[in-house]
C-alpha positions in Angstrom: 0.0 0.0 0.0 1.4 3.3 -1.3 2.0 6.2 1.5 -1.5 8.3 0.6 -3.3 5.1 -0.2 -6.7 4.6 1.7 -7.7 1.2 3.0 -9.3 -0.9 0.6 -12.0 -2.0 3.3 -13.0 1.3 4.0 -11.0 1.1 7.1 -8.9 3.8 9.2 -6.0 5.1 7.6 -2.9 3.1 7.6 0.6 4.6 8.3 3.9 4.9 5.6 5.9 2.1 5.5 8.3 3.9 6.8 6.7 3.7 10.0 5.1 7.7 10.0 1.7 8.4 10.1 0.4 10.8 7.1 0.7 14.2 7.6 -2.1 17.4 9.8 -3.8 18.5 5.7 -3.6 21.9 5.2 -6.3 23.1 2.3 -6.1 26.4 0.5 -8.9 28.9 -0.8 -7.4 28.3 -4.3 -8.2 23.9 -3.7 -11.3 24.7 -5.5 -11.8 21.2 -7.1 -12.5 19.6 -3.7 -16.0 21.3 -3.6 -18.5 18.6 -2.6 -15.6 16.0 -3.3 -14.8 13.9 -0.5 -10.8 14.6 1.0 -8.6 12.0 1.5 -5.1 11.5 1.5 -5.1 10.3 -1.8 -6.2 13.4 -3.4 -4.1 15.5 -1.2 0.1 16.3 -1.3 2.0 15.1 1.5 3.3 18.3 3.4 5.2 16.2 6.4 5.7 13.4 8.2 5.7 12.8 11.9 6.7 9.8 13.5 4.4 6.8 15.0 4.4 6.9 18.7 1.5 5.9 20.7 1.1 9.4 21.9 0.4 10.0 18.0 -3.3 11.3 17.9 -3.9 8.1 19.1 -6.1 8.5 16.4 -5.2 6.6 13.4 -5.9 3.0 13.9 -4.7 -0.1 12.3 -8.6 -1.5 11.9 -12.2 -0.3 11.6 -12.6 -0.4 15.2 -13.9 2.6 17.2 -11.5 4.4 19.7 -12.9 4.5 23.2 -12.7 7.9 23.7 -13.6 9.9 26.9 -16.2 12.2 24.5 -18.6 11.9 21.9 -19.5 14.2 18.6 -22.3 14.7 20.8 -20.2 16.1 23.1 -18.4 18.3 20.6 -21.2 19.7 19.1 -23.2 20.8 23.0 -19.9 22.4 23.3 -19.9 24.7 20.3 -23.2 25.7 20.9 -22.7 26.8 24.4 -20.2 28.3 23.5 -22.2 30.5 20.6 -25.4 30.7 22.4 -23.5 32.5 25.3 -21.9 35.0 22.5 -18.1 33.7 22.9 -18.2 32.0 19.4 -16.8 34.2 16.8 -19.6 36.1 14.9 -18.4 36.9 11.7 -20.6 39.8 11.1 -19.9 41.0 14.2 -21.2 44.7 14.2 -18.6 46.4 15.7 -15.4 44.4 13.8 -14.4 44.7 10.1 -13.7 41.0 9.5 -10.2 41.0 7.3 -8.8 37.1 7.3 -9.8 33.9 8.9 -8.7 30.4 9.6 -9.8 27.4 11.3 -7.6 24.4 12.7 -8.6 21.0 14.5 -6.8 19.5 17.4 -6.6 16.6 18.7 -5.7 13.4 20.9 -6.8 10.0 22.6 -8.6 12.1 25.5 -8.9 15.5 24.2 -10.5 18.2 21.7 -9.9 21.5 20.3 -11.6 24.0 17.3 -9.0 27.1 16.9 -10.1 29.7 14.8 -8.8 32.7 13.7 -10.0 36.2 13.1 -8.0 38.8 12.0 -9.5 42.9 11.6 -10.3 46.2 13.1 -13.2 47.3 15.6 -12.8 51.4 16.1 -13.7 50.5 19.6 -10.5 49.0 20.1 -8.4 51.4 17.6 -5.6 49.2 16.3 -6.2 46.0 14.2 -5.5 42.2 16.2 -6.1 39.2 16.2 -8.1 37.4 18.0 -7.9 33.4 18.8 -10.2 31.4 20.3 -10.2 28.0 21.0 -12.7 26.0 21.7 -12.1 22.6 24.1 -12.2 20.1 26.3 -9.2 20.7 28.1 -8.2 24.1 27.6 -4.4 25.4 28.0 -3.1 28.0 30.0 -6.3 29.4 31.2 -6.3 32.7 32.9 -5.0 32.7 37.1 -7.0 33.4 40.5 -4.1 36.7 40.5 -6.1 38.3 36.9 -9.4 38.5 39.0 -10.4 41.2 41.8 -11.8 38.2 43.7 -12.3 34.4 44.1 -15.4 34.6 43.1 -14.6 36.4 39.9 -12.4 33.9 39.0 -14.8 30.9 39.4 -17.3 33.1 37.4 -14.9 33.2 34.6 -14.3 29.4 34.9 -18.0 28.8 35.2 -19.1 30.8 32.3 -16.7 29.9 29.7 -15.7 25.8 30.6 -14.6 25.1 27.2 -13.9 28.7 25.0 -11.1 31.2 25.7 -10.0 34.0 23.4 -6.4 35.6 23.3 -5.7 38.6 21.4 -2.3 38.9 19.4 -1.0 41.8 17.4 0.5 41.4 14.0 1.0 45.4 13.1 3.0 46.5 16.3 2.7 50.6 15.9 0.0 52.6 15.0 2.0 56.1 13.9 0.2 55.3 10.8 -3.1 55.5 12.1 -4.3 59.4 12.0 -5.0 60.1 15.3 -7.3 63.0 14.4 -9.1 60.5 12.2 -8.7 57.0 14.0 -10.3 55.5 11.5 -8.3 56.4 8.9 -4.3 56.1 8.0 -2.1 59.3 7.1 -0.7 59.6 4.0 2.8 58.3 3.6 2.8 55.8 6.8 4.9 52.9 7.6 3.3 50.1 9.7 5.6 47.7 11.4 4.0 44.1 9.9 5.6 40.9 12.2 8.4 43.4 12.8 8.8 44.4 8.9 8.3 47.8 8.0 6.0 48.6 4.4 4.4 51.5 3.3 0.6 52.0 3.9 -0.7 50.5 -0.2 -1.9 53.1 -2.4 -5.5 53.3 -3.0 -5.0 51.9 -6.5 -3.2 48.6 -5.4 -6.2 48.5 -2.6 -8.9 48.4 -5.3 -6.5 46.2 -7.9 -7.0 43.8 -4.7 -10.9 43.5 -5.4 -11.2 45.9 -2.3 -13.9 49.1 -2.5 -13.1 52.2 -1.5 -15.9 53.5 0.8 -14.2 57.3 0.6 -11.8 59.6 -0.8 -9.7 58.8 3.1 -8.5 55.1 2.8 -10.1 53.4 5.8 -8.3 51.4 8.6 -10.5 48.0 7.4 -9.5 48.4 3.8 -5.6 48.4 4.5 -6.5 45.4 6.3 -8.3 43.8 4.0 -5.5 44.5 1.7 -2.8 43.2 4.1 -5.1 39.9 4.8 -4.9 39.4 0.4 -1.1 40.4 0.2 0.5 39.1 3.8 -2.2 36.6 4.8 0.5 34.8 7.0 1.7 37.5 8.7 -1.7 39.2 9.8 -2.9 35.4 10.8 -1.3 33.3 14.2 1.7 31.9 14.3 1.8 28.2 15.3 2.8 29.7 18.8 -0.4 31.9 18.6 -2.7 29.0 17.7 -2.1 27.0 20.1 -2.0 29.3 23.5 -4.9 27.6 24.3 -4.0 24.3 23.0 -3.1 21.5 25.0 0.1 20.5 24.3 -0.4 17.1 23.4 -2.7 17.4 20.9 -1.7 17.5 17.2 -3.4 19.5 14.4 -5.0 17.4 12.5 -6.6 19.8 9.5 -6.4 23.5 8.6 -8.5 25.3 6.6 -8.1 28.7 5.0 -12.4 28.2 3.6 -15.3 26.3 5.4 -18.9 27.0 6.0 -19.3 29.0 9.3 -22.7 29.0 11.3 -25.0 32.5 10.9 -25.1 33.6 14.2 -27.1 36.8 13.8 -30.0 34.4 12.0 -29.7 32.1 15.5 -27.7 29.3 13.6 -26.0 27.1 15.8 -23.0 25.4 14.6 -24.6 22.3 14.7 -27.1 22.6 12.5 -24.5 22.8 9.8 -22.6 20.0 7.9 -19.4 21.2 8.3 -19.1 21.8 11.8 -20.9 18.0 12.5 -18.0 16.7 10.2 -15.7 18.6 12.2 -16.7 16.5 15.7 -16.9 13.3 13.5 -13.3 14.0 13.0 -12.1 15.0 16.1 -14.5 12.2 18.0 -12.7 9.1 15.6 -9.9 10.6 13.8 -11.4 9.3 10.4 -10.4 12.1 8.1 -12.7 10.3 5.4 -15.6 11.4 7.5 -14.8 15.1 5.9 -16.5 16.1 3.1 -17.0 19.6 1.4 -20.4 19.8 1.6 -21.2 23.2 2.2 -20.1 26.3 0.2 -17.4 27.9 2.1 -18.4 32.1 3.6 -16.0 32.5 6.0 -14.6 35.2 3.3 -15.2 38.9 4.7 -16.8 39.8 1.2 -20.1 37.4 2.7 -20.4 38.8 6.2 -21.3 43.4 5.1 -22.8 43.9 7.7 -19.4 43.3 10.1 -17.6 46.5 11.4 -21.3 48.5 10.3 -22.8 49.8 13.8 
């Protein structure tokens, strides 16, 4: 059996000959054939290769047994919609963000979950762009201390409230002498942002719009350099792996990243369950069965689907 090969049962994934498991996929926006194709190994390039311990996901198994895992899809699923119906799920027409870039990653391992996902853009409440990361889990990472709370009981309230989601806020451009501080929602002319510690020019209005980006004024907006940043530096204004996984326990491995998937519509009271995409996600992450993923959905995370973000 070849090293991207699936089972010819219909069984779990097997591991290289070499004795390495096949690789966390990664699938780009431009991987538009896979639409409503089913994603396996064998229609994907091998990125790496990680050796085969039995801390290894404990995920991939030798037969079409089950794991016996300490969760359920179920589980997943009650998860994510706590998390949304108590507002800590990312909203991606968020009223009060301009939504620039997004990503989504899976973790996982024999006894624990994670959902990471990215969102990179500007709220003038805040005044600078970030990026925000929240994981969702079962066994969150490096969760906030007794000492960041006034009182006892304001810690336990924060434990209480969010069990499984915590957000972390990162920032990518690291000055803001290029935001106009008479206008803080505009840039000056002529400014030089500080990008993951690289310094560029704010773009010219013309390479904004070459970037199928409209100009809602003659001032070029805060949200449009970032939207132009998120097209030309997509990396950069995204996590590092470091990022991603503050809230990660570390024995999980990512199992699947994805630059476009179908997100819930919060403001129309979706729940991420009632979606495809995120059911396929807990299939995943209950069994490991990366077979289970299919691209059922038409992706939206894109900003260009969410207008009314950034708008109140």
């Amino acid at each position: 059996m070849g090293a991207h090969e699936i089972c010819p049962d219909g069984g779990m994934l097997l591991p290289y000959r070499d004795g390495h498991l096949p690789p966390p996929i990664s699938i780009s926006r431009h991987d538009l054939s896979l639409f409503n194709k089913e994603i396996t190994f064998a229609t994907l390039p091998a990125l790496r290769t990680q050796p085969l311990t039995d801390t290894v996901f404990g995920m991939f198994s030798l037969s079409k047994k089950r794991p016996n895992r300490p969760f359920t899809s179920r589980d997943i699923l009650s998860a994510l919609d706590k998390s949304a119906a108590d507002f800590q799920f990312p909203m991606l027409d968020n009223g009060y963000i301009y939504l620039a870039a997004s990503r989504l990653s899976l973790y996982g391992s024999t006894d624990c979950w994670a959902i990471v996902i990215e969102t990179f853009g500007f709220s003038p409440r805040v005044g600078e762009p970030d990026l925000t990361i929240t994981t969702i889990s079962n066994r969150l990472h490096n969760r906030n201390s007794v000492s960041d709370y006034v009182s006892l009981d304001a810690y336990q309230s924060y434990l209480s409230n969010k069990p499984n989601t915590d957000m972390r806020k990162f920032w990518p451009i690291s000055n803001t002498s290029w935001i106009d501080q008479d206008e803080p929602e505009h840039v000056v002319s002529n400014g030089i942002l500080d990008l993951r510690e690289r310094k560029m020019g704010t773009p010219e209005r013309a390479d904004i719009e070459a970037a199928g980006i409209e100009l809602e004024s003659d001032r070029t907006a805060i949200f449009e350099v970032c939207r132009f940043l998120a097209e030309k530096h997509r990396t950069d204004v995204l996590g590092t792996e470091i990022e991603r996984r503050v809230s990660v326990d570390p024995q999980m491995r990512e199992i699947l990243m994805l630059d476009d998937w179908h997100h819930p519509d919060l403001a129309a009271s979706q729940m991420p369950s009632q979606t495809r995409t995120f059911n396929s996600f807990a299939r995943i992450l209950e069994d490991g069965n990366l077979d289970r993923f299919k691209v059922s959905e038409v992706p939206n995370n894109h900003w260009k689907n969410w207008p009314d973000g950034g708008t109140l």
